[in-house]
N, C-alpha and C positions, 0 to 999 in steps of 0.2 A: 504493500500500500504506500510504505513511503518515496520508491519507488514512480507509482505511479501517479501521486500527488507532484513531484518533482517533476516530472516528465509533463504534464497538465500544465502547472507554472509556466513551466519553459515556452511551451508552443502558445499559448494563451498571448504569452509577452512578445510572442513571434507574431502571431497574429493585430496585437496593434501597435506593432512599430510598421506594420505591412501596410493596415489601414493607412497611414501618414505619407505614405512614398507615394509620388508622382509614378504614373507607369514610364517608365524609361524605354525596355524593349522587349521585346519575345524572341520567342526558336525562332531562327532565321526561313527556315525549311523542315520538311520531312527527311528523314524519321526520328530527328531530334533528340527522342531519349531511345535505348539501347539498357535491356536488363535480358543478363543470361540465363535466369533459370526461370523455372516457371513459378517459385513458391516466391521468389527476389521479385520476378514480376510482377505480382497480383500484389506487392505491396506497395511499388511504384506506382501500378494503377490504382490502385487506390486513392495516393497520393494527388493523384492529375485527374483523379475522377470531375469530368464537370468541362477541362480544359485540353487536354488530348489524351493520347492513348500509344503507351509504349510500346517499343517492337520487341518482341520474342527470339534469342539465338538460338537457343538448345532447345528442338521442338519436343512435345511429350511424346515419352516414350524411348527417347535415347536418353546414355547419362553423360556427365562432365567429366567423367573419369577416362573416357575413352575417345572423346566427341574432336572428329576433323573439319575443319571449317571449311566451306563451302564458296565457290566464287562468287555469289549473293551474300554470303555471311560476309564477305570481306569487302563487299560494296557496303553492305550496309552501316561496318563502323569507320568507312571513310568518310560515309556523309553523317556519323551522328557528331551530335553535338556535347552529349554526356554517355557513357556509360556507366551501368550500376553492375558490379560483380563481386563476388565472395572476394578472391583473392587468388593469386598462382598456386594457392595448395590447394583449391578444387578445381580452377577452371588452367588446368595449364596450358591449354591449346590457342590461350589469350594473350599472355604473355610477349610472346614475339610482335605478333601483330598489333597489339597495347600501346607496346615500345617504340614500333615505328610510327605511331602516328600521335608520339610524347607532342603537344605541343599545338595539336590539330583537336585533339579529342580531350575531354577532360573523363578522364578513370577514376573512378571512385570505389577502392576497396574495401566493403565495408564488413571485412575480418578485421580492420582498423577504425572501427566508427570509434569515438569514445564511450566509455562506458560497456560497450558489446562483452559478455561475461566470453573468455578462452577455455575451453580445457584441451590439457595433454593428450595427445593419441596415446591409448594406452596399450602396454604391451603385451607383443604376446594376442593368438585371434582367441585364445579361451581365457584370454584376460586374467592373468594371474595380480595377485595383487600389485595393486598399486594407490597411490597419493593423488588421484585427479580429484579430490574433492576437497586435498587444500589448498591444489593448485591451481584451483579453478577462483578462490577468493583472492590468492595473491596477483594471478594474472588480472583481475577484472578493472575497466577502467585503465588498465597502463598503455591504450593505445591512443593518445590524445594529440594533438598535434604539437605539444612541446614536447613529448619524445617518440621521434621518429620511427616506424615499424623498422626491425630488424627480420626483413622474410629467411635470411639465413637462419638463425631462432626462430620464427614462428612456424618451418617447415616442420617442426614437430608438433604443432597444435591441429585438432579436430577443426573442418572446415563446416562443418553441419551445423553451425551456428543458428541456423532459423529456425532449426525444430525446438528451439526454447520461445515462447511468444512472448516472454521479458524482452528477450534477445530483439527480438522481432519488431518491438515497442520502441528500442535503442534503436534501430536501424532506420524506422522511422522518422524519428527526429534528425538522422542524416540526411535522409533523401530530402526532407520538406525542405531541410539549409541548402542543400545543395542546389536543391531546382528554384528555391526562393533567389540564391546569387545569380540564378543564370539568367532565370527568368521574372526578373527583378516586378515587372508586371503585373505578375498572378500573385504574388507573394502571399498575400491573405490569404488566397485562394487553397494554395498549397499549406499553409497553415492549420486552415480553418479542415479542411479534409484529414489534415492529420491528428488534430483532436480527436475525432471523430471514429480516427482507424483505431488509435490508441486507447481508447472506450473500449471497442470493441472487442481489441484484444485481452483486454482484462476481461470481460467475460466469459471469454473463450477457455482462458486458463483456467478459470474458477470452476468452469465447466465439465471440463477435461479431467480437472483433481479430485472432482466429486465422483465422475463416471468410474476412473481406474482405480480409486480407493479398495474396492473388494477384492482387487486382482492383485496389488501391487503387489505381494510376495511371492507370486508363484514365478518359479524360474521360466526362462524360455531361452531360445538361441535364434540371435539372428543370421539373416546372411552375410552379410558384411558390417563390419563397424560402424556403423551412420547415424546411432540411435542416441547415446550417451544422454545428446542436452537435454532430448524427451524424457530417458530416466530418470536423469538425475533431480528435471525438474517436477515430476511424478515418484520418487520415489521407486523406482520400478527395478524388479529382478533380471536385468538380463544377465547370462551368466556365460557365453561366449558368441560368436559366430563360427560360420559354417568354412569361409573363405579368409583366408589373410588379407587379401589382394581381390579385388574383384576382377582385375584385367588378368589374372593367371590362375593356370584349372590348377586345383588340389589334386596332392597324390593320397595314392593307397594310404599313407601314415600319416596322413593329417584328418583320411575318413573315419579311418578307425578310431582316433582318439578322440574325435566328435561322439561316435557312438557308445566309445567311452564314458564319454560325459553326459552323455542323452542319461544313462544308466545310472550313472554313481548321482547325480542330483536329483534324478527323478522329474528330467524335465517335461515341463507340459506342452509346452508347443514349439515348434522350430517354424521361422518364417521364409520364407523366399520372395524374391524381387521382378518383377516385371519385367525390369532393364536385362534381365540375365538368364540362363539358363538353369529351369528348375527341375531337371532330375538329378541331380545333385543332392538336391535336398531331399526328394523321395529315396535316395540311396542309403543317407545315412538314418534315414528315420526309420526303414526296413527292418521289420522284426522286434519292435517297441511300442509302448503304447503311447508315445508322442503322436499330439495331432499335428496337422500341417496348416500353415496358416499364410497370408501374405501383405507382405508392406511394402512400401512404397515411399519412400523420404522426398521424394520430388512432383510426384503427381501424376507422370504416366502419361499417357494420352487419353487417359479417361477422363479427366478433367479437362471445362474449354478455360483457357487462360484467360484471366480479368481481375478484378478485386476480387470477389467469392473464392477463387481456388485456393487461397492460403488459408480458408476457414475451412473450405472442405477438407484439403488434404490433413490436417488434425484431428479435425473430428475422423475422419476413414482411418488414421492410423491409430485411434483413441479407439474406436466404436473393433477395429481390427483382433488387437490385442486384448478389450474386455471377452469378446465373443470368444475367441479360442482359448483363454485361459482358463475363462469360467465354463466350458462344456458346452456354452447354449448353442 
């Protein structure tokens, strides 16, 4: 809550310094703004709801982990005017082409928003112990723009940052500054919409905390690591994954010791992923009484891209996880 009183403050006092500004200018052209994912997007739109409407890179259904840009993908962030992306530790195939158009495009990575909470990728895909729950208060907040991101150090941090809707809230107040500087215009505009998203999302959480409450203990394994800032901000048992690496197949001794672990915790549900191949996961679930379940941390193409999809894709991965935990 205090949190989110903070966050209220902030855009409130963004909203009537907006009010007081002469419009100066707007996007010069299409397609202006540039967001890579689909959950990053539906918060940018959000954001612009009312005043335009962001272009999509990474359509649903592919992931950022393995995604080759496209000679429309590369027309498209020559004419943008902003982009809005995680960071080079999800979107690497951005990186290059980021770089060369330093100067033309304004990049906005918001695994360095301020306030955005970090945590450590943690080692090890069955997660052995580890410290990401006190590294996740010492990190939060340190990416502000009086100390510089160090992406050499942050290549060890989770990029999954928006499946926390705090996180979510933070990123928020990025994008509204940032589209408020550019497009000095809308300023209220963008403002006033971000109030608005930021409501929203606190209900959302509240929502979410109240729904996973009965399940929060029962173990489960995902497919790849993606899930953390949902755990962690739910409280939730996840107790490894399926895959270390999503772009590389698992051998024999890395199945076996899943089903090791299916066994020795008595897990209840193993998930699989849309972006990837899932008999994988029917392999290792083979001959246990784990059900099978499926998430999805980005949206898929089952979701149409807008404001809505960042409500949907938590609640599906909320409503995912209560159903196959609890048997129904």
């Amino acid at each position: 809550m205090y949190f989110n009183l903070l966050s209220m403050k902030w855009l409130h006092k963004a909203l009537a310094v907006g009010l007081l500004l002469l419009p100066l200018t707007g996007f010069t052209a299409e397609p202006g703004v540039v967001a890579s994912i689909k959950p990053l997007h539906s918060l940018v739109a959000g954001v612009m709801q009312g005043i335009g409407e962001p272009l999509l890179l990474v359509p649903g259904g592919a992931s950022p982990h393995d995604y080759n840009l496209r000679p429309s993908d590369a027309r498209t962030l020559n004419q943008a005017q902003v982009v809005f992306w995680i960071g080079p530790e999800l979107e690497s195939f951005l990186v290059k082409p980021l770089h060369n158009a330093k100067g033309k495009v304004r990049a906005v990575a918001l695994l360095d928003a301020p306030g955005v909470i970090t945590l450590p990728l943690r080692e090890g895909g069955a997660w052995e112990p580890h410290q990401h729950d006190h590294d996740a208060d010492r990190h939060q907040g340190q990416h502000g723009h009086d100390d510089p991101p160090d992406h050499d150090h942050e290549a060890s941090h989770d990029a999954h940052i928006w499946l926390d809707p705090v996180n979510a809230s933070t990123m928020v107040q990025q994008i509204v500054a940032t589209l408020g500087e550019v497009d000095p215009a809308h300023r209220a505009d963008y403002a006033r919409n971000g109030v608005a998203l930021i409501e929203r999302l606190e209900q959302l959480n509240q929502q979410i905390a109240a729904e996973l409450a009965p399940v929060k203990d029962q173990p489960y394994i995902v497919f790849h690591d993606a899930y953390q800032y949902f755990e962690r901000r739910y409280g939730l048992n996840g107790v490894g994954s399926v895959v270390l690496n999503p772009e590389q197949r698992s051998g024999a001794k890395r199945i076996a010791a899943i089903r090791s672990r299916i066994h020795d915790l008595k897990v209840r549900c193993v998930f699989s992923e849309p972006q990837f191949e899932p008999a994988l996961v029917a392999t290792v679930i083979e001959g246990s009484p784990a059900r099978r379940g499926v998430l999805d941390p980005e949206g898929g193409a089952e979701l149409a891209a807008g404001p809505d999809a960042y409500f949907q894709l938590l609640q599906k991965l909320s409503s995912s996880l209560r159903n196959c935990l609890s048997g129904s």
